[in-house]
TIVEXVEX-184957 format. One record per residue (C-alpha): residue in one letter; y, z, x. Coordinates in steps of 0.001 Angstrom, whole numbers, padded with zeros to 6 digits, always signed. Example, Ala and Ser with C-alpha at 12.3 -4.5 7.8 and 13.67 -1.06 7.14 Angstrom:
// TIVEXVEX-184957
a-004500+007800+012300;s-001060+007140+013670;
//
This chain:
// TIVEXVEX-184957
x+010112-015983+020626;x+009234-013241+023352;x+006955-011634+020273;x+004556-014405+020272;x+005455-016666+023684;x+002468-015689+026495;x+004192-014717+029378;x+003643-016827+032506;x+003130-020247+030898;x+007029-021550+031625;x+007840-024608+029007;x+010760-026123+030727;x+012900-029450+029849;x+012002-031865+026959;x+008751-030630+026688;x+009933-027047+024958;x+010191-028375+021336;x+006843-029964+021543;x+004932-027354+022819;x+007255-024941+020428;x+005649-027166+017466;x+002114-027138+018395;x+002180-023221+019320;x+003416-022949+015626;x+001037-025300+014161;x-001298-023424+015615;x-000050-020235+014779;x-000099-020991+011043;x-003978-022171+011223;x-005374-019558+012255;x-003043-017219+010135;x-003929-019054+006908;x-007456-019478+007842;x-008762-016270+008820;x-012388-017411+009003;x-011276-019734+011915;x-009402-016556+013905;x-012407-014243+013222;x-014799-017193+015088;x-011431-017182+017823;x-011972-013184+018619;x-015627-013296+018019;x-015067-015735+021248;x-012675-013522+022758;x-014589-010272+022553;x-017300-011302+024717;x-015087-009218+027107;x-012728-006643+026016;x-009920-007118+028620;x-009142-010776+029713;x-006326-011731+032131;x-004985-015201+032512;x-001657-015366+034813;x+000994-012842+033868;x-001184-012694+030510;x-003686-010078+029214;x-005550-009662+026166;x-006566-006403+024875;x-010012-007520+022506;x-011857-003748+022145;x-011585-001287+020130;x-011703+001515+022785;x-008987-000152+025145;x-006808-001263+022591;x-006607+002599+020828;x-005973+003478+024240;x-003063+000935+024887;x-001811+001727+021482;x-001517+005289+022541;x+000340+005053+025619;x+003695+004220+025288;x+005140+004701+028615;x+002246+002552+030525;x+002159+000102+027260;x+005731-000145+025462;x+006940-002528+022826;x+008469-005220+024963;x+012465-005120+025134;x+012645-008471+023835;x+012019-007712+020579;x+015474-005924+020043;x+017118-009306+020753;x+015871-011057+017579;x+018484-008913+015203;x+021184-011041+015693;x+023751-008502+014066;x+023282-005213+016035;x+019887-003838+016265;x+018406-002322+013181;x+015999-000003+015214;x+017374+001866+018694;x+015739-000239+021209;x+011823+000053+021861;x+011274+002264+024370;x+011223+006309+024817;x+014808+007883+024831;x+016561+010654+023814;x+018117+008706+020874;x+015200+006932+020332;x+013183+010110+019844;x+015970+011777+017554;x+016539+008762+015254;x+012731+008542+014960;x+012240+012327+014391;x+014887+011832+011624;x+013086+009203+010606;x+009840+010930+009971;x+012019+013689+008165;x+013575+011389+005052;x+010082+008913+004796;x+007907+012034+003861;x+003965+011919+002929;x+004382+013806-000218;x+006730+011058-001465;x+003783+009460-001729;x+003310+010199-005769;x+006642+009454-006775;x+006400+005961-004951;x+002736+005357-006800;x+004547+006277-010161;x+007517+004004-009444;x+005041+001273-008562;x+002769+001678-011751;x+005395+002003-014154;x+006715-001623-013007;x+003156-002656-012798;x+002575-001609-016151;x+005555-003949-017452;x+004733-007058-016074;x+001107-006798-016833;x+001975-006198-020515;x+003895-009221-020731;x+001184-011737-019321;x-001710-010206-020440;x-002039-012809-023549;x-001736-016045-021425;x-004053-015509-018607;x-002597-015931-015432;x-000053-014371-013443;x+002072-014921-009997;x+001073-012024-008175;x+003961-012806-005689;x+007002-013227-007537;x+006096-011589-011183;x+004238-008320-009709;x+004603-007725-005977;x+008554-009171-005769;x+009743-006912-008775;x+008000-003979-007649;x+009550-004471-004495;x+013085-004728-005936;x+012451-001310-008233;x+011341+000448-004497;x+014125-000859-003029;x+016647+000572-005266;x+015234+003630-006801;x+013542+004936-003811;x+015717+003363-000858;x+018366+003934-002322;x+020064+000326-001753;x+021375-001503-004668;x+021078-005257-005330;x+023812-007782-004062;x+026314-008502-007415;x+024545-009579-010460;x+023598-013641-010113;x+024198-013781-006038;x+022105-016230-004241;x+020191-015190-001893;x+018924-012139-003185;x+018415-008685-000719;x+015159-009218-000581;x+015073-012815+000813;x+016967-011633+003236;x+015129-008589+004330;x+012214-011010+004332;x+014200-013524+006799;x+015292-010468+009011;x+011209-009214+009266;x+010491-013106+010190;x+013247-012564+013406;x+010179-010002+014483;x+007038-011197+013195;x+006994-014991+012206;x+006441-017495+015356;x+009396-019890+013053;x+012068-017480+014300;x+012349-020090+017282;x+013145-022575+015238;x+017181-023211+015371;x+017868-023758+011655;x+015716-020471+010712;x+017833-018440+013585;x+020579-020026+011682;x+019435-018581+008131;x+018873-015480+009633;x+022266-014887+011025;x+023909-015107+007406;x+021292-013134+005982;x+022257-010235+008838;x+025801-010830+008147;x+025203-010375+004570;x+022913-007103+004690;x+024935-005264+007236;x+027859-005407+005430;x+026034-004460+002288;x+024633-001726+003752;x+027589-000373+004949;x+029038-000609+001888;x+025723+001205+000333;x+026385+004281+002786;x+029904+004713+001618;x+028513+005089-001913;x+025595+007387-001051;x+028113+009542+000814;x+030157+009840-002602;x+027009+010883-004152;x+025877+013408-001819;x+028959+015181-001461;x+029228+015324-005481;x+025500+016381-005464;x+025976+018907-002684;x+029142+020705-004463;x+027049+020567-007378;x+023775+022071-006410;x+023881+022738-002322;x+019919+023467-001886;x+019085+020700-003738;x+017661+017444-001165;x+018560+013729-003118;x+016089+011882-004007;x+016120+008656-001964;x+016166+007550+001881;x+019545+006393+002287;x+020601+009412+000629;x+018238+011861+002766;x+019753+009790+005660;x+023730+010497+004854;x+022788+014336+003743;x+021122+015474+007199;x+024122+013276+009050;x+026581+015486+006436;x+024828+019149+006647;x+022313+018896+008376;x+024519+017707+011985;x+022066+015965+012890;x+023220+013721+015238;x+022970+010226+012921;x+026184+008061+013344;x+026889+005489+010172;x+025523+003143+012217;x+022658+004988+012848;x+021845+005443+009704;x+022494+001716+008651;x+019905+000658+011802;x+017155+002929+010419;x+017672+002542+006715;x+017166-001467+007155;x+014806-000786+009903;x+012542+000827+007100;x+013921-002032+004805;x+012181-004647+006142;x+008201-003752+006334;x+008693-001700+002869;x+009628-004887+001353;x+008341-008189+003487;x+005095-006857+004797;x+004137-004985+001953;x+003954-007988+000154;x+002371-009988+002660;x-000157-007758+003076;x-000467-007127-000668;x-001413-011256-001079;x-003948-011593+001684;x-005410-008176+001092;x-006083-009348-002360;x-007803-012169-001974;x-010191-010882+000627;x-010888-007989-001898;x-011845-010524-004780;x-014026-012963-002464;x-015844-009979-001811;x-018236-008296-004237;x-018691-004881-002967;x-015049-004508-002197;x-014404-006098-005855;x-016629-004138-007737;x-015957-000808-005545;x-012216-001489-006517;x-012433-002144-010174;x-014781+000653-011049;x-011823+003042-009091;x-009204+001306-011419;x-010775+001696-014719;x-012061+005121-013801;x-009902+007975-015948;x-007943+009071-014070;x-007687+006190-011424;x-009341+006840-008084;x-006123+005636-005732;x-007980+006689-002528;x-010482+004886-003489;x-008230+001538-003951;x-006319+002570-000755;x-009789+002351+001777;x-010396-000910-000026;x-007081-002199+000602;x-007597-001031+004138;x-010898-003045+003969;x-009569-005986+002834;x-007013-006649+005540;x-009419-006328+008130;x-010740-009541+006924;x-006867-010763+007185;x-004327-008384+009171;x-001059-008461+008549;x-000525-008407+012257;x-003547-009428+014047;x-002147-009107+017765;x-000004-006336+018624;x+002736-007093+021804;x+003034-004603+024515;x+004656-004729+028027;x+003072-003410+031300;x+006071-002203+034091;x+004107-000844+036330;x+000728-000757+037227;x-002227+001248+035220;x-006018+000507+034520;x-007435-000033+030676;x-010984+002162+030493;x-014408+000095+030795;x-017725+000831+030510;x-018776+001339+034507;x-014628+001617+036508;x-011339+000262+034948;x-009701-002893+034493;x-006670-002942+036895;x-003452-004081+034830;x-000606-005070+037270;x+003016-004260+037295;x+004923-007050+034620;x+002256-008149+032303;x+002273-009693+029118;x-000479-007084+027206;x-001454-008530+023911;x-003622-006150+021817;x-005463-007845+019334;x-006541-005488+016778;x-007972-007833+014536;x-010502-008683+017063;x-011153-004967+017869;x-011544-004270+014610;x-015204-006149+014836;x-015781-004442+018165;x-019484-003185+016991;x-018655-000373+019470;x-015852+000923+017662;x-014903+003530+016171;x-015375+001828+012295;x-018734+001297+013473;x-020163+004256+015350;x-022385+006167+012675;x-025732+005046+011903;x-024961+003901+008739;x-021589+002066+008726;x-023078-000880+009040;x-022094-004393+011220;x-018782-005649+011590;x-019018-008509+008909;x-020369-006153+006026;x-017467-005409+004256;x-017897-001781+003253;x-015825+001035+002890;x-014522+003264+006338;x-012526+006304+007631;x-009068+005352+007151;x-008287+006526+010445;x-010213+004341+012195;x-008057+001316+011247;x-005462+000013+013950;x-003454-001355+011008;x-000141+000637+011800;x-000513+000345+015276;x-000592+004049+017347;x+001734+006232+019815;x+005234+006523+019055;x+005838+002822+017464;x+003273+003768+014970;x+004349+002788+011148;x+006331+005351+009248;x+005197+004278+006117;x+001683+003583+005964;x+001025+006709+002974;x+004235+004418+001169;x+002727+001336+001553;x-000520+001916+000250;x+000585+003745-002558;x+003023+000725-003615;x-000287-001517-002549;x-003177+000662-004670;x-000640+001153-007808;x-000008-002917-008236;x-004133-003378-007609;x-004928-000094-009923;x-002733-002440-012903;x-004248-005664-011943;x-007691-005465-011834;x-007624-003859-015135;x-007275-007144-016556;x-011005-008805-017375;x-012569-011163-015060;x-009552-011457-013021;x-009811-014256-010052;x-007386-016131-007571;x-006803-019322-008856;x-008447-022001-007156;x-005503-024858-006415;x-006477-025564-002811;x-008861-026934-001366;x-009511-024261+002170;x-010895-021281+000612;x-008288-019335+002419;x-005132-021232+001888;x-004836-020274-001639;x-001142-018219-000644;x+001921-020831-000527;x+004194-019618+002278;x+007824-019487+002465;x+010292-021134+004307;x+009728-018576+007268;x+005570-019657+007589;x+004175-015832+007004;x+005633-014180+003673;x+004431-015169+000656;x+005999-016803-002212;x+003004-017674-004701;x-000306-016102-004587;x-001896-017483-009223;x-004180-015158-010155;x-006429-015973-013423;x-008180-013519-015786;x-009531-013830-019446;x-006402-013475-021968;x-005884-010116-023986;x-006010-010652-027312;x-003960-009445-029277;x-004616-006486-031387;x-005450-006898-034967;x-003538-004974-037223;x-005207-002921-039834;x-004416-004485-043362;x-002155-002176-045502;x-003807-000259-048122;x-003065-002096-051833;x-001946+000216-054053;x-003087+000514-057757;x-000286-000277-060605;x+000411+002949-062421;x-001061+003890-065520;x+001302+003318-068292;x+002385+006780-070507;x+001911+004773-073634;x-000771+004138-075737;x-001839+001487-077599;x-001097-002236-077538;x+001697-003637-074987;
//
């Protein structure tokens, strides 16, 4: 897979699957052991810039914000696009005209201020499941909290209904096959390619479908009340392609309304289950985080920079892929390091994110790397930078902060300890990276006592005298 393969080591004949297995093997240890890849960059940053072959890796914090923010010298590599196997579902990777208009369109439907609205969507499911666990004392964060959630985001503020009632596999487990094309080294694997082409089959044509519906809608909404904008994406999507002329084909719009399918559903929970166990291994991140969800009213930003916290101890994407055409230099501390024309660039923002130079570190008292303390939340290379940067980081962590805000209101509340790494307490799916069971345990609720009715005197009887 060009995401992960290092450009200029050439696997060739009967050696490929080996080397394919060990690369993922690999892969997955230092993904479910992030104490091992933390001792890995602490290695790696004893340079910022190393180069190996047609290979470089971007390790500090200063010249991997400034790869991040060049997208012409630095841009996603073209590869990428390849790995949707039924059309693309984004326009390519680098800077064109469409690209910029889809994007731009983009930006206009996934709005900051929908922030709220996602946060109350989010609570009020939160709010359901943790009232019906509550008395036993243990919960799946993955599939009871995080999964349903998901599904309620996915059709009330999407705007994309389920598949038929009782249809295996669910939209989301395919949405989270689809993200694994991009992000999981297992997309090379030829039965997962093979998964992943049904599940493209399955969600393009739903999709489609989906837009013919929303259309319906929008043109009964518009005749109705013309100043008034629906309420969800795919909506937003078919009303500025309908009145707004602006430019968005139906295909268009079914590329960009799975394109912001797949990380508002697969990575949100993945980064919802490693964040939280990094938050409750860590006291001042744990106690920082309950005393903002108990306070009245909750403290979201609060939860939000913890979240942020938390995955800097386990990034959802902890190497970033770029592509060098042509030749440009990467900033250093006396001259530049030359980068030449056809390079691999890997920017590893997990390691940069310990750079003690960096920008999370540069005041006197935000303390070293491997304190785990709340930061600016603008310092974090979570969502990347420059024109690929993530649409929906302000969605995300609302979704993220209103499951945690619900959780940790439950007493004592711990990950389960079933295995034996300290780590390795998520159980992956079938595609190595997402999720699928994260036990939490907490001290049961009891249940409320009920106040004993008031016993009520027989009347007095009118007459006198012996019965």
């Amino acid at each position: 897979m060009g995401t992960y393969v290092a450009g200029g080591f050439n696997i060739r004949g009967f050696l490929k699957p080996y080397a394919l297995c060990v690369f993922i093997h690999l892969f997955h240890f230092f993904d479910r052991n992030p104490w091992a890849m933390r001792i890995l960059n602490g290695c790696f940053r004893l340079k910022p810039v190393w180069q190996w072959g047609h290979t470089v890796i971007v390790t500090g914090d200063r010249q991997a914000r400034d790869a991040l923010s060049r997208d012409d010298d630095f841009p996603l590599p073209e590869l990428r696009a390849s790995k949707f196997l039924t059309g693309p579902f984004v326009l390519g990777m680098t800077r064109t005209p469409q690209f910029e208009l889809e994007r731009a369109e983009l930006k206009a439907v996934v709005r900051k201020d929908d922030a709220d609205h996602v946060r109350a969507l989010a609570a009020a499911t939160s709010q359901n499941v943790i009232k019906g666990v509550e008395r036993r004392g243990h919960l799946d964060v993955v599939t009871e909290l995080s999964i349903r959630v998901g599904k309620a985001l996915i059709t009330q503020y999407f705007g994309v209904n389920e598949y038929d009632a009782g249809r295996r596999p669910e939209l989301i487990d395919d949405l989270r096959r689809l993200g694994a094309m991009v992000a999981s080294p297992d997309a090379q694997r030829p039965e997962f390619q093979s998964m992943a082409a049904l599940a493209a089959d399955r969600v393009s044509s739903h999709v489609h479908k989906m837009i013919e519906v929303a259309e319906e809608d929008v043109r009964r909404l518009h005749s109705l009340a013309p100043n008034q904008e629906p309420v969800t994406i795919l909506q937003r999507l078919v009303h500025r392609r309908l009145y707004k002329h602006s430019g968005l084909s139906d295909d268009a719009v079914r590329r960009n309304i799975i394109g912001v399918l797949l990380p508002g559903t697969a990575l949100v929970n993945r980064a919802f289950a490693t964040s939280l166990v990094q938050l409750l291994k860590k006291k001042a991140l744990r106690d920082a985080a309950i005393a903002a969800a108990r306070a009245t009213p909750v403290r979201y930003a609060e939860l939000e920079a913890c979240l942020l916290e938390a995955l800097r101890f386990h990034p959802v994407f902890p190497v970033v892929p770029r592509h060098c055409p042509h030749a440009t230099v990467l900033p250093r501390f006396r001259g530049e390091y030359p980068i030449r024309p056809g390079h691999d660039v890997f920017i590893a923002v997990g390691a940069a994110m310990f750079d003690p130079r960096g920008e999370l570190f540069n005041g006197p008292e935000n303390g070293y790397p491997s304190q785990p303390r709340l930061h600016n939340a603008s310092h974090y290379l979570h969502f990347g930078g420059g024109i690929h940067t993530c649409l929906g980081p302000h969605i995300a962590l609302a979704q993220m902060s209103a499951m945690l805000a619900e959780l940790l209101k439950l007493p004592n509340v711990r990950v389960a300890q079933r295995i034996k790494y300290v780590d390795q307490r998520i159980k992956y799916d079938d595609d190595g990276i997402s999720p699928k069971i994260l036990r939490v345990v907490f001290t049961p609720v009891p249940v409320a006592a009920e106040e004993p009715a008031l016993e009520t005197a027989p009347a007095a009887s009118s007459t006198t005298g012996t019965p």
